[in-house]
Residue, then its C-alpha position, 0 to 999 in steps of 0.5 A: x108172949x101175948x095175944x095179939x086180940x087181947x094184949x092183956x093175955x099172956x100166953x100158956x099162962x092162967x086163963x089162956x089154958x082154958x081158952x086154948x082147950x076151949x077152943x081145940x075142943x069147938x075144932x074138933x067137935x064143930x070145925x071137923x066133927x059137923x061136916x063129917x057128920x053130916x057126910x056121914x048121915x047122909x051116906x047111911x040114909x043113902x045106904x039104907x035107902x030111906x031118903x024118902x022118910x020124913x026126916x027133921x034133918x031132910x034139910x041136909x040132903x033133900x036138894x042135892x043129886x043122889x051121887x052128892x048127896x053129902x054136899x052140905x059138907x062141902x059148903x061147911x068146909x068151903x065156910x070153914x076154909x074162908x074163917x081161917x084165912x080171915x082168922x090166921x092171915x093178917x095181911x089184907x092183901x094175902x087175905x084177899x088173895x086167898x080167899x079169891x083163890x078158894x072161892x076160884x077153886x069152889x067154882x070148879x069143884x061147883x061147876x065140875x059136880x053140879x050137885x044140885x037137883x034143879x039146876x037154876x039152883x047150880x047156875x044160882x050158886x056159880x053166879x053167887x060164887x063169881x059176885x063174891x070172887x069179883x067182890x074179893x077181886x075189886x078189893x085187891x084193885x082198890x085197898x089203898x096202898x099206905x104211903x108216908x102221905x096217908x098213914 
């Protein structure tokens, strides 16, 4: 078996042994370890009530509610969720439904927390949310089905 990006690639075999511990390694630290350590600075500052400290990371919490404050997880993961359909589905029309589904879903999540502390923000945020759905919508309506004729 070979890899499908990279032909030339046996699988479990050689080099492809160090890519795959490479990678598990990336997942672990950046793909779940980064959301969950934010949410988890982010609750300790809440907990020890020094959010008003300057901070280098202030950026994470400063312009979300204090209910919500781990919000910045949430967009991670949403980022997350959206590379690994691109990355595991091969379909372009799967792909597009799946992302129009996540994007649907962050839409309630956004509009059901409302997490930020200006609300322009929150209404800036569904109205990006919507113009990426719509985007995703349109795709599905207009992919060109192949046909003998234009293969």
């Amino acid at each position: 078996v070979y890899l499908k990006m990279a032909p030339e690639i046996e699988c479990w075999v050689g080099r492809h042994w160090v890519m795959a511990l490479v990678s598990i390694f990336y997942i672990i630290v950046v793909v779940v370890g980064v959301p969950v350590g934010i949410f988890l600075f982010t609750q300790r500052k809440r907990m020890l009530n020094k959010l008003t400290d300057e901070s280098a990371f202030k950026f994470l919490y400063e312009r979300y509610e204090i209910e919500v404050i781990w919000w910045h997880s949430v967009l991670i993961v949403r980022r997350a969720v959206i590379a690994f359909i691109l990355m595991t589905v091969d379909s372009p029309m799967i792909q597009g439904a799946s992302a129009a589904v996540v994007i649907a879903a962050f839409i309630v999540i956004h509009s059901l927390a409302q997490p930020f502390v200006d609300d322009n923000l929150d209404l800036l945020e569904i109205v990006t949310l919507f113009g990426i759905l719509l985007y995703s919508i349109s795709g599905l309506l207009y992919f060109p089905h192949l046909s003998t004729r234009t293969k």
